[in-house]
Structure formats: C-alpha cells, structure tokens
Backbone as CSV, one residue per row, in Angstrom:
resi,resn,N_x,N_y,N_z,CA_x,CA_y,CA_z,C_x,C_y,C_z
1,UNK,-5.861,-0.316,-10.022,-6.967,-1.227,-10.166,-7.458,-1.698,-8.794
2,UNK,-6.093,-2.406,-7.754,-6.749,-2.242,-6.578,-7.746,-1.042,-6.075
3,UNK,-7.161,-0.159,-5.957,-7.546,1.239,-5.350,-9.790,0.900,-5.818
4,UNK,-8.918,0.992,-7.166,-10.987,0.850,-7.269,-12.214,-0.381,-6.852
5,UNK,-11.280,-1.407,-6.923,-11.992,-2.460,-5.765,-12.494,-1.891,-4.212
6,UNK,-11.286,-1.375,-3.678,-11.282,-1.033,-2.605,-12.383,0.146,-2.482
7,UNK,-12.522,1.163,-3.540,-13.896,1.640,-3.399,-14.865,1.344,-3.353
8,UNK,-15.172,0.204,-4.301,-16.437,-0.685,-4.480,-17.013,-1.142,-3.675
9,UNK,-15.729,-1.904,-2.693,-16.031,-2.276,-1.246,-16.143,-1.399,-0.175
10,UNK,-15.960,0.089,-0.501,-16.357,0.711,0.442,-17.586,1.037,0.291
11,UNK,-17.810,1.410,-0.609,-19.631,1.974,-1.048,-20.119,0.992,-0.435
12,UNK,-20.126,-0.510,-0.402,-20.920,-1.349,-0.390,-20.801,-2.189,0.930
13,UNK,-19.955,-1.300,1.795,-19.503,-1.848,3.381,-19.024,-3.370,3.334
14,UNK,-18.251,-3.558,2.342,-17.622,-5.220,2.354,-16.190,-4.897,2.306
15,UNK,-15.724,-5.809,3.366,-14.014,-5.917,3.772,-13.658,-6.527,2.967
16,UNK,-12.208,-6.306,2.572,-11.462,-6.604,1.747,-10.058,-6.836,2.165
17,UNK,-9.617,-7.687,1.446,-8.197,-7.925,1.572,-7.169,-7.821,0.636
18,UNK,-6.507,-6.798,0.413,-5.750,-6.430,-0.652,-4.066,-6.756,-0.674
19,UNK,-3.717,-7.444,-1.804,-2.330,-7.482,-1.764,-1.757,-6.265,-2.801
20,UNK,-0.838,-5.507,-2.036,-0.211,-4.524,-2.471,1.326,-4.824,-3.251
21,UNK,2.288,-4.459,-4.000,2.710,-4.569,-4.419,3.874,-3.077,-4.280
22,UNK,5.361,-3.069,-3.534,5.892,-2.162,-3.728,7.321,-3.248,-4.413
23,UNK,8.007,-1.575,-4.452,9.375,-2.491,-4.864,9.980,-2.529,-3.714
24,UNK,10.832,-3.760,-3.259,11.028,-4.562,-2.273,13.025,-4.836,-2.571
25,UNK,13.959,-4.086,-1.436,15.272,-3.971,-2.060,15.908,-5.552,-1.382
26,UNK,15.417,-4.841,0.339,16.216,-6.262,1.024,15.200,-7.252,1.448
27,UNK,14.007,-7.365,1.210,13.042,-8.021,1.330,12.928,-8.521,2.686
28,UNK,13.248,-7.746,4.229,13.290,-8.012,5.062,12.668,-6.871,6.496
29,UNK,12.820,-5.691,6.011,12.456,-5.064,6.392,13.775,-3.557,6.930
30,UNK,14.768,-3.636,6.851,15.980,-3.135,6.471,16.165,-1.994,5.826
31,UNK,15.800,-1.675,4.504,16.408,-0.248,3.684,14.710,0.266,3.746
32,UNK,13.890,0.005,4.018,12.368,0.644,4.640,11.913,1.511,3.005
33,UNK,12.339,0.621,1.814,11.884,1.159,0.298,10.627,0.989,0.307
34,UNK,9.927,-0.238,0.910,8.941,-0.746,0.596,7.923,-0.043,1.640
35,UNK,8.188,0.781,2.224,7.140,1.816,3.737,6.265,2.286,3.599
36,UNK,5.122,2.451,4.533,3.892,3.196,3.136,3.321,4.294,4.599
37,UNK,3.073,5.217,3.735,3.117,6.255,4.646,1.661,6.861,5.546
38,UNK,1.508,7.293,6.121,2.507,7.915,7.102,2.308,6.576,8.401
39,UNK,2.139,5.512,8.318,1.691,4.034,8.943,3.301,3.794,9.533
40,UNK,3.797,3.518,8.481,5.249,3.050,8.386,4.974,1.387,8.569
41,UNK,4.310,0.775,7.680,4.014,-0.415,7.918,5.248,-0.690,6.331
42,UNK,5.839,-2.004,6.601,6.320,-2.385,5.641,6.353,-3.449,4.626
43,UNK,5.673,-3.180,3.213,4.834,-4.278,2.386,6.079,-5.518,2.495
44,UNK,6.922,-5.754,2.827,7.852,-6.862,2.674,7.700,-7.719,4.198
45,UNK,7.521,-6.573,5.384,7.141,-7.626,6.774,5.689,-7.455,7.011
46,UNK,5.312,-6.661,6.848,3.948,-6.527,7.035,2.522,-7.054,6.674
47,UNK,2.857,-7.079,5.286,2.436,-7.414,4.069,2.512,-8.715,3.509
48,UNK,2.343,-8.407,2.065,1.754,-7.815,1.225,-0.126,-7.712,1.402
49,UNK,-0.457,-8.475,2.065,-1.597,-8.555,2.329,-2.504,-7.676,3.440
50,UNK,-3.160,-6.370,3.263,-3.423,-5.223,4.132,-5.013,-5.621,4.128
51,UNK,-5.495,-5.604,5.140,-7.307,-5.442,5.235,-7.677,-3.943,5.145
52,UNK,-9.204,-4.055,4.810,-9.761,-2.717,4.682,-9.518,-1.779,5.436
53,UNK,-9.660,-2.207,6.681,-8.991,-1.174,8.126,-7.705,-0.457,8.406
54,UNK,-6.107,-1.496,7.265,-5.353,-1.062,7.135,-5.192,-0.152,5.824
55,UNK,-5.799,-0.451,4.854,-6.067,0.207,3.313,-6.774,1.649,4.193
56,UNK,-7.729,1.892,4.427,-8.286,3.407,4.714,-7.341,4.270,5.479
57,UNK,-6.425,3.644,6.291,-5.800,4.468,7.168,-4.564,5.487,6.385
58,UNK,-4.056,4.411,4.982,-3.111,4.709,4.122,-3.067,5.821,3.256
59,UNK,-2.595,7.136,3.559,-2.873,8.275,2.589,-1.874,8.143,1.209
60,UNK,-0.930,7.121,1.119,-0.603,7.126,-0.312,-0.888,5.810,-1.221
61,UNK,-1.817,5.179,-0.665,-3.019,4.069,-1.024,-4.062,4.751,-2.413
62,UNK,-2.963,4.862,-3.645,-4.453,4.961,-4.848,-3.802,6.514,-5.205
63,UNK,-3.106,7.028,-4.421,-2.571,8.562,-4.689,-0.904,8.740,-5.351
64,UNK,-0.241,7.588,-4.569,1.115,7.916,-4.920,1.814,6.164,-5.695
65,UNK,3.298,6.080,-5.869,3.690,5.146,-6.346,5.250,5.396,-6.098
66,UNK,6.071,4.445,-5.792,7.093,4.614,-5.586,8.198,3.963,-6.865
67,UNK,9.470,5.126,-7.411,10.414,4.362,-7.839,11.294,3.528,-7.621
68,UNK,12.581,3.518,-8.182,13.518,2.534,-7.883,14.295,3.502,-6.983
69,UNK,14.170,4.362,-6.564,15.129,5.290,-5.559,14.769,5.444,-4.226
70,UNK,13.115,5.324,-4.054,11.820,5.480,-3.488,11.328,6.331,-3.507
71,UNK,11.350,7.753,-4.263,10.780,8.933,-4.635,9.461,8.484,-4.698
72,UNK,8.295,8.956,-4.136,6.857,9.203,-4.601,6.721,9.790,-5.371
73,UNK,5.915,9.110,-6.445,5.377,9.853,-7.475,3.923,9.816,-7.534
74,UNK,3.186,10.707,-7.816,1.966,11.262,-8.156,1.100,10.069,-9.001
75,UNK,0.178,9.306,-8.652,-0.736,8.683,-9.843,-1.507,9.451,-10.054
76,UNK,-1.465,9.375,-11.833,-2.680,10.413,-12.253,-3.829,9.890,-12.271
C-alpha cells in the first residue's frame, strides 16, 4: 500500500515520507534482519521513517518482503 503512495507521489513530483515496517530481532542494529538492500540502511537505526530520496534508491522497496529467517520473498 505504501509502495503505491509512493508512486502517486512520484507521478506528481511530491516528497514523501514513508514509514516502513520490517521484522526487527534485536531492535538495535546487531543481527542486520531488518537491512534493506542493496543501501544496507537499517529500518530499526535508520528508520523507520525513509524520504522519497531514500525510497527510490531501494530496489526491494514494493518488490520483495522479508520472513522470520530473513529470506526475501517475492511480492506478487
């Protein structure tokens, strides 16, 4: 649902500020579950809150999703 805001606001050249949501083990920055790729920014220190500038740079932003293991998985 983010993901499609974040389009909206791109069509329409308005910045945005998105809070992302991973699963979060040591909530410190430590077992790096929460990493988003290929940035290596981490939604627990980093975060949760990414601007548009950091959202575009993100290639698994709207594409992927992580489990409880941290396997990426595919959003359809």
């Amino acid at each position: 649902m983010i993901y499609k805001v974040f389009q909206i606001c791109e069509r329409y050249n308005i910045e945005l500020q998105a809070s992302l949501e991973r699963i979060m083990r040591c909530g410190c920055g430590l077992c790096g579950l929460c990493s988003i790729d290929p940035l290596g920014l981490l939604v627990c220190k980093d975060g949760p809150v990414f601007s548009s500038k950091d959202l575009r740079r993100m290639e698994d932003f709207g594409k992927y999703r992580r489990n409880f293991t941290g396997k990426k998985i595919l959003i359809n």
